[in-house]
Structures are given as C-alpha cells and as structure tokens.
C-alpha positions in Angstrom: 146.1 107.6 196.9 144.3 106.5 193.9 145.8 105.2 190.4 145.1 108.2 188.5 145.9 111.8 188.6 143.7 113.2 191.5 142.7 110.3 192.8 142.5 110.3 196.9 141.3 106.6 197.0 141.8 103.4 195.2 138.3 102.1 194.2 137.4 98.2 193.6 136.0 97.4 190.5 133.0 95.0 190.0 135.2 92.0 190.2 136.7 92.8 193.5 133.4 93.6 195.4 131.7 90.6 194.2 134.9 88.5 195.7 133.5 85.0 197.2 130.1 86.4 195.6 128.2 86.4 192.3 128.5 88.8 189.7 125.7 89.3 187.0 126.5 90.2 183.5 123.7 91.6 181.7 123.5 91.5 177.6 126.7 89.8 177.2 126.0 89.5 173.7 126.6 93.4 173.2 130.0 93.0 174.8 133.0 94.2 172.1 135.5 91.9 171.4 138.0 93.6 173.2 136.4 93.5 176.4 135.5 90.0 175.6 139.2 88.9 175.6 139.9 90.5 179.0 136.7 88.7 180.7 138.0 85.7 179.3 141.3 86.0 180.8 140.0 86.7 183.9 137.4 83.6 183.9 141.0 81.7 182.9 143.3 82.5 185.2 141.0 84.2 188.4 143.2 86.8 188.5 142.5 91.0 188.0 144.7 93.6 187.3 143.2 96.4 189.3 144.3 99.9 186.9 147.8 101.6 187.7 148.4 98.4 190.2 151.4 96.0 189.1 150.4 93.2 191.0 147.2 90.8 190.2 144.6 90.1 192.8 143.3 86.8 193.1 139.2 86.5 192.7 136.8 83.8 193.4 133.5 84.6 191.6 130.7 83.2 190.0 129.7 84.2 186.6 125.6 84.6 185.7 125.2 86.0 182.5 122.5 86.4 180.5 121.7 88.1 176.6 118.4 88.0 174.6 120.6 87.3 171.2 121.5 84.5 169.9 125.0 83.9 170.9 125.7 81.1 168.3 124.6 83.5 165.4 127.2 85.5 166.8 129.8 83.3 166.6 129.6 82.2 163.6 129.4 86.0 162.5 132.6 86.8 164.2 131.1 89.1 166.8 131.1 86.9 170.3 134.1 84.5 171.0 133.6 80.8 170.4 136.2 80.1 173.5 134.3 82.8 175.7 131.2 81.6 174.9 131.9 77.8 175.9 133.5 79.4 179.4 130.5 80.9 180.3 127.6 77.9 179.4 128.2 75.4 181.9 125.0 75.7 183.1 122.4 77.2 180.4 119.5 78.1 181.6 117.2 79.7 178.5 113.8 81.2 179.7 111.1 81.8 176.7 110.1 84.8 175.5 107.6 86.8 177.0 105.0 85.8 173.7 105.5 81.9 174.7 104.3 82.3 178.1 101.5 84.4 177.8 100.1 82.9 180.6 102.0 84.7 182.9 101.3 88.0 181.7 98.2 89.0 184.2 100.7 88.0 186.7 103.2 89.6 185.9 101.4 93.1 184.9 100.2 93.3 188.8 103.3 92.8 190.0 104.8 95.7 187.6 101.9 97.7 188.7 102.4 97.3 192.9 106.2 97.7 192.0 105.9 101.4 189.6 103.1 102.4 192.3 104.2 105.4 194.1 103.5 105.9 198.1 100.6 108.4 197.2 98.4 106.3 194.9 97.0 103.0 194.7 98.5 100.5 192.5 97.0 101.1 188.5 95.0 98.4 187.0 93.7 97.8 183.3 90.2 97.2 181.8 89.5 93.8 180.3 89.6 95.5 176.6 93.3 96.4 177.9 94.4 92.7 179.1 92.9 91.4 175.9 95.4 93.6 173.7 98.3 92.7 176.4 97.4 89.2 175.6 97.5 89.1 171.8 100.5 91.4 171.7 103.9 89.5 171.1 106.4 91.7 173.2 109.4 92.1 171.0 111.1 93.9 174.3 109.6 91.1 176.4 109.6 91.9 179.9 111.7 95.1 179.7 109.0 96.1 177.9 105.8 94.8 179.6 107.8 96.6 183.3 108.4 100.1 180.6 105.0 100.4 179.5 103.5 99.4 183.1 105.7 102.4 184.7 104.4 104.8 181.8 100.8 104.7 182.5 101.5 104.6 186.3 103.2 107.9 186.1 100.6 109.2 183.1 97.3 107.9 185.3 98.6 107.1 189.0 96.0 104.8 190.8 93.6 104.3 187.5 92.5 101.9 185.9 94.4 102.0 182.3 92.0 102.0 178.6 94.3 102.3 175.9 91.1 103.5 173.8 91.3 106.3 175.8 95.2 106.8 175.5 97.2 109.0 173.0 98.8 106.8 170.3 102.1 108.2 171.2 101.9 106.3 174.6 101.3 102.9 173.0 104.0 101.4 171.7 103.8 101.3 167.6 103.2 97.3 167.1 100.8 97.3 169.6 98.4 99.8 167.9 97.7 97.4 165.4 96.0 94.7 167.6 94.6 97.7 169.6 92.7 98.7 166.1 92.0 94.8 165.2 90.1 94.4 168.7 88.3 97.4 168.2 87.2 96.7 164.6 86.2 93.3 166.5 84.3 95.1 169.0 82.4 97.4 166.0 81.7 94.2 164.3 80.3 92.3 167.3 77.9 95.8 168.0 77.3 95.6 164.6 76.1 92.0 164.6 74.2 92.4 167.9 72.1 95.5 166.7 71.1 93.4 163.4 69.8 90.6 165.5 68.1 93.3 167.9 66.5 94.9 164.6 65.5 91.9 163.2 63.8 90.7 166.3 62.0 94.2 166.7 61.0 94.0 163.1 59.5 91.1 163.6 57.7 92.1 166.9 56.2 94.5 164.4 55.5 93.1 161.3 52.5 91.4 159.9 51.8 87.5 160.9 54.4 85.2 159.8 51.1 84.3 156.9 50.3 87.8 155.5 54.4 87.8 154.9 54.3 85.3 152.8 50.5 85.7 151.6 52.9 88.9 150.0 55.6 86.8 148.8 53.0 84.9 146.6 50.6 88.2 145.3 52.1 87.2 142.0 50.8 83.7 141.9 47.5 83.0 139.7 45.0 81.0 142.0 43.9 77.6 140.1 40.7 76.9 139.1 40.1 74.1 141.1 41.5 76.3 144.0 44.0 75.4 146.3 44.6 74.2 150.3 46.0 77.8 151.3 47.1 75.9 155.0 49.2 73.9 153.0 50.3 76.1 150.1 51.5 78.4 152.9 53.4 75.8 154.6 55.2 74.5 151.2 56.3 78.1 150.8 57.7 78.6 154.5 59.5 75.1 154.0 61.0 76.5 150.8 62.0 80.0 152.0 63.9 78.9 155.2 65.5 76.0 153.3 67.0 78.7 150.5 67.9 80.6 153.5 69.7 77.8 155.4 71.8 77.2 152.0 72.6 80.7 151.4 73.8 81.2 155.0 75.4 77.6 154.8 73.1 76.0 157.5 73.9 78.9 160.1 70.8 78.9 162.5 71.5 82.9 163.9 71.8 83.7 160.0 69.5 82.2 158.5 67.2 84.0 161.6 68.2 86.9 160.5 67.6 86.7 156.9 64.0 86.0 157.3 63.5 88.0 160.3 62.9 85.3 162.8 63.9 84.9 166.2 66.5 81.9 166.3 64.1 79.9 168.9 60.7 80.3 166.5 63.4 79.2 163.2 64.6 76.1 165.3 60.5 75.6 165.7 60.0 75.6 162.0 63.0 73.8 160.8 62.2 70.9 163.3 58.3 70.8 162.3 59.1 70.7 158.5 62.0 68.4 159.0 64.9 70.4 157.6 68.5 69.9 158.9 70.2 72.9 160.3 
C-alpha cells in the first residue's frame, strides 16, 4: 500500500526516477529556505527519505539547475543558502539574456513558430515592420517570453503572417508598445520626408525657369544707370542663395534641395560650377 491514508501504491518522487539520471531544477532561486535545507542534505549525503518510509534510499543523480536571478544578491539578502549555492556551481554555465544576443532572435522566432504550429495550419510568420520591433525590444521575460508571445499569435492568426499594427494593444505585451509606436512615428516621418522631396521635385517640374525665380527674388532691386551684366548678376545671386541654404541646413545636400526646390542631382550641378563645398 501507499504511505498515506488511501494510498494503494507507493509512488517515487523526482529523485528516485531520475536514479543514475539527471534531474533538472528549474528557478532555483524561488526555492524557500526550507526546501533549500532538504535539497542540500540530499546533495550531502545521496540519500532520500521517501514519505511514511523509515529507511533512506541511496540515489545517484546529477543536479542541473538553472534561475534567471541573481543568486549572490540572494545570498547576501538572506534568501538562497550560501552552502547550497556553492553545492550546486561546480560547473556554471551562464547564457545572456535574450537582449544580448539579438542575433539569434529570427532564429529563434521560426523555430517557436514550427513548434506552436498546429497539424491544420502552416507555420505563422511576421512582416519585416514586426521583426524590426522584435529586434529593438529588450525581452525582460527573455525566451519564455519571445516562445509566449509566438504561441499567442499562432493560436490568434494560425498560418498568417503576424502585423502588430494590425493587432489589438491587449495582445502586445505593455513595453513593447512603446517601440511599436516609436517605429511607427519613424515610418510617418520617413513618408513625411519622402512626400516633401516628391513635392518639391513636382514643384519644380512646374515652376518657372530656375531665372524668372530669381528674376522675382530681385523685383526689388533698382537697375544702375550704367546697367548691369544680368548673366552675371543672376549667377551671383544663385551662388548666394544656395550658399545661405547650405549653412542654414548645415551643408546637407537633400536639404538644402529641398529648401530651394531643386532636385539634389541639378544642386550638386550648381554647387560644383560655382565652387561651393557641400
């Protein structure tokens, strides 16, 4: 019979079936100090006390454990046991964080995606928008939560391919919405940027020849009465205006195009025929 009331079987703990095995102890740092005392024991002596038995049982088994906290913070806070702690890292093996391998997150977010795949639908797959955001987010949860959020949109969009500007904010996780709004404000700006060069290059598909411009820049001037060489009156004001405009844009080409409505290839032109540095 078992060793409890009602019991019709005896049944090994975790230490008995992993005899002559490995046995993996996850989040050992969340372990209470009572249960810490009896693991050490056990790691001392190789021996169990299997409940309502009176005899120990001998156990050979190696001891993997792993925790994402640090366990000398702990000590020293009186929450992990300094004699435990030296029992169990004989052979430390620490793995970065999710955030300092980055690298391996396109990896890694296909192999969640064939693994929370179900036998009906393909595997899901995100946009490049999507990876970006993965990318620049710093995973607090680290892969717990990369393989969490992977298995939510698998089961919210089986077999599609994932836009988290297309999700609700509930199914993004909270720290993640705020690079989520910072790419697309980047995105607005870059639209933004690429419809003012488009407007300026359209305006000056249609506007008057680059000399009538600034034949209207000067209607204020007085002609001298000796009169004047217009060709090269015209060309001391162009020199002028772009070289205000490179210093106000502090010598950016694409700027400086765009404050005098010129197509960056016709400002390179005129900078390099009236000598100017850009």
């Amino acid at each position: 019979k078992g060793s409890f009331t009602g019991a019709i079987s005896d049944r090994k703990g975790r230490f008995q079936l992993a005899h002559t095995g490995t046995l993996f102890l996850d989040e050992i740092g969340d372990m209470s100090l009572d249960l810490q005392v009896k693991l050490l024991r056990v790691l001392q002596e190789r021996q169990i006390d299997p409940v309502g038995s009176s005899n120990s049982i001998s156990v050979d088994v190696r001891v993997v454990a792993a925790t994402h906290k640090n366990i000398e913070t702990l000590i020293e806070e009186g929450k992990f046991r300094e004699d435990l702690y030296y029992r169990l890292n004989v052979l430390p093996i620490e793995i970065p964080n999710l955030a300092s391998r980055k690298a391996d997150i396109p990896e890694l977010v296909r192999y969640f995606c064939l693994e929370h795949a179900d036998s009906h639908n393909a595997p899901i797959t995100l946009n490049k928008t999507s990876m970006e955001i993965f990318l620049s987010y710093h995973w607090p949860g680290n892969i717990r939560e990369l393989s969490n959020l992977i298995a939510r949109y698998s089961a919210l969009i089986p077999g599609g391919t994932i836009d988290l500007n297309e999700l609700p904010l509930s199914m993004i996780p909270n720290l993640m919405r705020e690079f989520l709004s910072q790419k697309t404000d980047s995105h607005n700006l870059s639209d933004n940027n690429e419809n003012l060069e488009q407007a300026s290059e359209d305006h000056f598909e249609n506007s008057l020849s680059d000399v009538e411009r600034i034949i209207g820049l000067t209607q204020e001037k007085v002609l001298p009465t000796e009169g004047l060489n217009l060709k090269e009156h015209l060309m001391d004001i162009e020199k002028d205006l772009i070289d205000q405009a490179l210093k106000r844009s502090q010598h950016n080409v694409s700027q400086t195009a765009r404050l005098l409505g010129l197509q960056r290839t016709t400002l390179i032109e005129k900078i390099n025929k009236h000598g100017l540095q850009s």
